[in-house]
C-alpha positions as CSV (number, residue, x, y, z in Angstrom):
1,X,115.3,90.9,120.4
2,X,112.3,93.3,120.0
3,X,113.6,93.8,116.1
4,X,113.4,90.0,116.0
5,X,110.0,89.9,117.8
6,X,108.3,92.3,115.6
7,X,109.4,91.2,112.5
8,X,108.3,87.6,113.5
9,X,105.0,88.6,113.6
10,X,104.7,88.9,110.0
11,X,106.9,85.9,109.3
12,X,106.1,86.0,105.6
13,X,107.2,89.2,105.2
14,X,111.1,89.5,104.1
15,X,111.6,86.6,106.3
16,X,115.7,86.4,106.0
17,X,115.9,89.9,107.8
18,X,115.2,88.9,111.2
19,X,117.7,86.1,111.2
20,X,120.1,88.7,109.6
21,X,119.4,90.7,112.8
22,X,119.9,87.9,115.0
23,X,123.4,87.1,113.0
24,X,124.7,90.6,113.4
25,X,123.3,90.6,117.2
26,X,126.2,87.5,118.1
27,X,128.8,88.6,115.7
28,X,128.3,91.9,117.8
29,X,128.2,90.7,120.9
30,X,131.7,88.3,119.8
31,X,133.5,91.6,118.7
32,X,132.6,93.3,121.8
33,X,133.9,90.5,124.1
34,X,137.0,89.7,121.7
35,X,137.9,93.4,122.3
36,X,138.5,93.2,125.6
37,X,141.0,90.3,125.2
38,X,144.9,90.8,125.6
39,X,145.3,89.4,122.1
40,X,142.6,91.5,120.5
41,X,143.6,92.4,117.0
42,X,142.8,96.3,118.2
43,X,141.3,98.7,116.1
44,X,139.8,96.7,113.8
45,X,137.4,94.7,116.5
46,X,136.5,97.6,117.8
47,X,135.4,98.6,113.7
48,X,133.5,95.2,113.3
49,X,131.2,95.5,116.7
50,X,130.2,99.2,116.3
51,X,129.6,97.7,112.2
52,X,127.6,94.8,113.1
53,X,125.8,96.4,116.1
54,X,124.4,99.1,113.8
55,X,123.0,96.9,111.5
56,X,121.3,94.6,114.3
57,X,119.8,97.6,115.5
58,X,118.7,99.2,112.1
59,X,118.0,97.2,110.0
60,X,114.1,96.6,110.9
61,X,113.3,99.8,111.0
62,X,115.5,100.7,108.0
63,X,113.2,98.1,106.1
64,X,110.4,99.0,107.5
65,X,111.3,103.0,106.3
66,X,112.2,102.0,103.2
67,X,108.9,100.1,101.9
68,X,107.2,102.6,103.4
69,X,108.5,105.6,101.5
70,X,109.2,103.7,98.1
71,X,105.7,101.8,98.1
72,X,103.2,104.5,97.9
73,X,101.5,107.8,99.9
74,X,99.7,107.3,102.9
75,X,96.4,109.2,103.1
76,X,94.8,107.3,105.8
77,X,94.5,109.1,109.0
78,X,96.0,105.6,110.7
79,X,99.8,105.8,110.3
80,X,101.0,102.7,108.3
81,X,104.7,101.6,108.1
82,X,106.5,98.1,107.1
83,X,104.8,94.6,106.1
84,X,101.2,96.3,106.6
85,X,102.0,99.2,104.1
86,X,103.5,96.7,101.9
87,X,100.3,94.1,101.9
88,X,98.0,97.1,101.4
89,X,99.7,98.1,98.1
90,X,99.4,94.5,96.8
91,X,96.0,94.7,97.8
92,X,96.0,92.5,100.9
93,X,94.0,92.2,103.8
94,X,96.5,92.3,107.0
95,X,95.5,89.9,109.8
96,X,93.1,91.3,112.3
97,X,91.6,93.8,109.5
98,X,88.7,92.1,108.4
99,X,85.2,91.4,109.8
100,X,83.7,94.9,111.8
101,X,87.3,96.5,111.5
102,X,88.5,99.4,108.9
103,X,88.0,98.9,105.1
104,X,90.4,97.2,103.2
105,X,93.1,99.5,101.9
106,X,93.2,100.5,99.1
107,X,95.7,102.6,95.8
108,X,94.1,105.6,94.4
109,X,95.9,107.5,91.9
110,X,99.1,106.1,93.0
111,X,98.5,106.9,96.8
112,X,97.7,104.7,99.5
113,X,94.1,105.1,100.5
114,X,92.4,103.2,104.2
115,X,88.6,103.7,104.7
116,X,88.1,105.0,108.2
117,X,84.9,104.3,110.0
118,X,82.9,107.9,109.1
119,X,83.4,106.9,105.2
120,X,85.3,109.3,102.6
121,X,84.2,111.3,100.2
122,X,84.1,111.0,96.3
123,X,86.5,112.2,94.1
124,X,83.9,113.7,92.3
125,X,82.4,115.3,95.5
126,X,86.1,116.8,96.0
127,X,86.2,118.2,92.6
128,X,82.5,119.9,92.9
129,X,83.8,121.8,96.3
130,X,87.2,122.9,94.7
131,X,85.5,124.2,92.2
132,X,82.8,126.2,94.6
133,X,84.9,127.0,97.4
134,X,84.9,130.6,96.3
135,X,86.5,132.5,98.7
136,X,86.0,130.2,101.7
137,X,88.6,129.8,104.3
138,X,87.9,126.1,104.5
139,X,87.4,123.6,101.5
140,X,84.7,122.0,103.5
141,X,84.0,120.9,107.5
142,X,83.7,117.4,108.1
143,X,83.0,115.4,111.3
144,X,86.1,113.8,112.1
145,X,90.1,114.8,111.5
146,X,89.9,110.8,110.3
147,X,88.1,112.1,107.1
148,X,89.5,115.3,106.7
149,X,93.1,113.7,106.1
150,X,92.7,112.2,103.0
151,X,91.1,115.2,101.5
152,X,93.4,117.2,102.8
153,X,96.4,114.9,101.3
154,X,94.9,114.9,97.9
155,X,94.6,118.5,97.5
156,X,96.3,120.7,99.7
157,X,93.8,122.6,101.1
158,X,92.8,123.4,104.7
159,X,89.8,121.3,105.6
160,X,87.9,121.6,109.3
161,X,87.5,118.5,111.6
162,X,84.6,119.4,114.1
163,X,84.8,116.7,116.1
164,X,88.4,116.7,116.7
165,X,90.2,112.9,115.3
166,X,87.6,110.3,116.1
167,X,84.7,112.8,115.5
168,X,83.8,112.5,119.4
169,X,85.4,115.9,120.2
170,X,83.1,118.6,121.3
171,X,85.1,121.4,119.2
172,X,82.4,122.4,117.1
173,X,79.2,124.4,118.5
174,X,76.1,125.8,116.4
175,X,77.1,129.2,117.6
176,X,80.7,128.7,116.3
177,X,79.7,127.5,113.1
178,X,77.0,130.0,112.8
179,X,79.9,132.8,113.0
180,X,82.7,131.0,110.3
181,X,79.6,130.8,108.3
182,X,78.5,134.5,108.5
183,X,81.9,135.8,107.8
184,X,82.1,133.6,104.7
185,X,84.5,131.6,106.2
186,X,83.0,128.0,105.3
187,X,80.5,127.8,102.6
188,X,80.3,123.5,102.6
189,X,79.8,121.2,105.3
190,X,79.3,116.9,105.3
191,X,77.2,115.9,107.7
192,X,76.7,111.8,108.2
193,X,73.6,110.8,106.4
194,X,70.3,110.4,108.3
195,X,70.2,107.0,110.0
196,X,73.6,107.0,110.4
197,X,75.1,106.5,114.6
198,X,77.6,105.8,116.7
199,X,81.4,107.8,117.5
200,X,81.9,109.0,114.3
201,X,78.5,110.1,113.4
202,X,78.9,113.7,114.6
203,X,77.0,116.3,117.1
204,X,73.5,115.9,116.4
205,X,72.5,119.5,117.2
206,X,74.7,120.4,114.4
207,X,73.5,117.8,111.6
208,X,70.2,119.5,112.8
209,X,71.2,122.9,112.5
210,X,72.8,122.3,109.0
211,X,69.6,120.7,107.6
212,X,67.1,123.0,108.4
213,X,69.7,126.2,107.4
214,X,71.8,125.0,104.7
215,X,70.8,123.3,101.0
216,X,71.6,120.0,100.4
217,X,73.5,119.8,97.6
218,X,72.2,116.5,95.4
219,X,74.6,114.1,94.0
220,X,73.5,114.8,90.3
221,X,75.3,118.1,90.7
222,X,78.9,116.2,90.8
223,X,78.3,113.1,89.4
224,X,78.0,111.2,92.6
225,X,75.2,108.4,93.8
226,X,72.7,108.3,96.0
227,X,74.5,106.2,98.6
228,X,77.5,108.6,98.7
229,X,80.1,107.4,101.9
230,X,81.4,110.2,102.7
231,X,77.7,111.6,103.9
232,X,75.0,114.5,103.2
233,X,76.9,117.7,101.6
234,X,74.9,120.9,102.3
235,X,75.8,124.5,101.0
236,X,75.6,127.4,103.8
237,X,75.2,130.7,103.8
């Protein structure tokens, strides 16, 4: 019943399979009851209802597995399995994402890409800080875990969340960063660009220590524009 519920929810998606799961629910259900008759056939009832009431009970999440795992990466920081995975790779909009909600996924370089609220940041801004890491612990500290994923995805390296996963998280102090930066442990930091509010904008006293200690770093130097969405990227230390 829940397999059926779920799946009717997208009832465009692979709609056959929930009426398969219903199917192998009864002929389940018929086995089990025909097995405890006198004339029961024996074994072979007993073979058909644990048959049957594996597929009912599989069978959505197998599907839901299966797209997910042969229709592209995932380097959102918002888990996404089944029909929604699947519309995002054809380039659909699922119902209840548009308007003030995330940004319509998207397929980067064969991976499956969804724009959380703080923005990402550029390929080309990724390729400037692998290139000038140096010997930095982290590749670069950004406000949220949200849009450290993706980066994080994309290239293997260790990247630091301040603000925990929605950016809200008071992990991060001035005196904290102050240290990884003295001991050369982070050398580039993403703060949200001025103007910017609200959950995933970051601690302010940190955006404010970072501008008037660190250098921004313009967008001319990796090919990026002026309105970059991932944010301000300043070099410390």
């Amino acid at each position: 019943m829940w397999s059926f519920t779920l799946l009717n929810r997208t009832p465009d998606w692979n709609p056959w399979l929930r009426w398969v799961i219903v199917a192998a629910t009864v002929l389940a259900v018929l086995a089990m009851v025909a097995a405890r008759l006198p004339w029961a056939p024996g074994h072979g009832v007993v073979v058909a209802s644990v048959t049957f009431t594996l597929v009912a009970a599989l069978a959505g999440p197998g599907a839901y597995a299966a797209v997910t795992a042969f229709g592209g990466g995932n380097t959102s920081g918002n888990a996404l399995a089944g029909p929604y995975a699947a519309q995002a790779q054809n380039g659909q909009v699922p119902n209840g994402q548009a308007g003030n909600g995330p940004a319509p996924p998207q397929v980067r370089g064969g991976m499956l890409v969804v724009g959380g609220p703080a923005g990402e940041l550029s390929d080309d801004m990724v390729g400037y800080l692998l290139k000038n890491r140096g010997g930095a612990r982290w590749l670069v500290a950004v406000v949220s875990a949200q849009q450290a994923s993706s980066i994080i995805l994309s290239t293997g390296e260790p990247v630091m969340a301040m603000g925990g996963f929605t950016g809200q998280d008071p992990a991060m102090t001035v005196a904290r960063l102050q240290e990884y930066v003295r001991k050369g442990e982070l050398r580039h930091i993403v703060i949200n660009g001025s103007g910017r509010s609200g959950p995933m904008s970051g601690d302010p006293a940190i955006a404010s220590w970072v501008r008037k200690n660190g250098t921004r770093v313009p967008t001319s130097a990796y090919g990026g524009t002026s309105d970059e969405g991932g944010g301000e990227l300043y070099r410390l230390g």
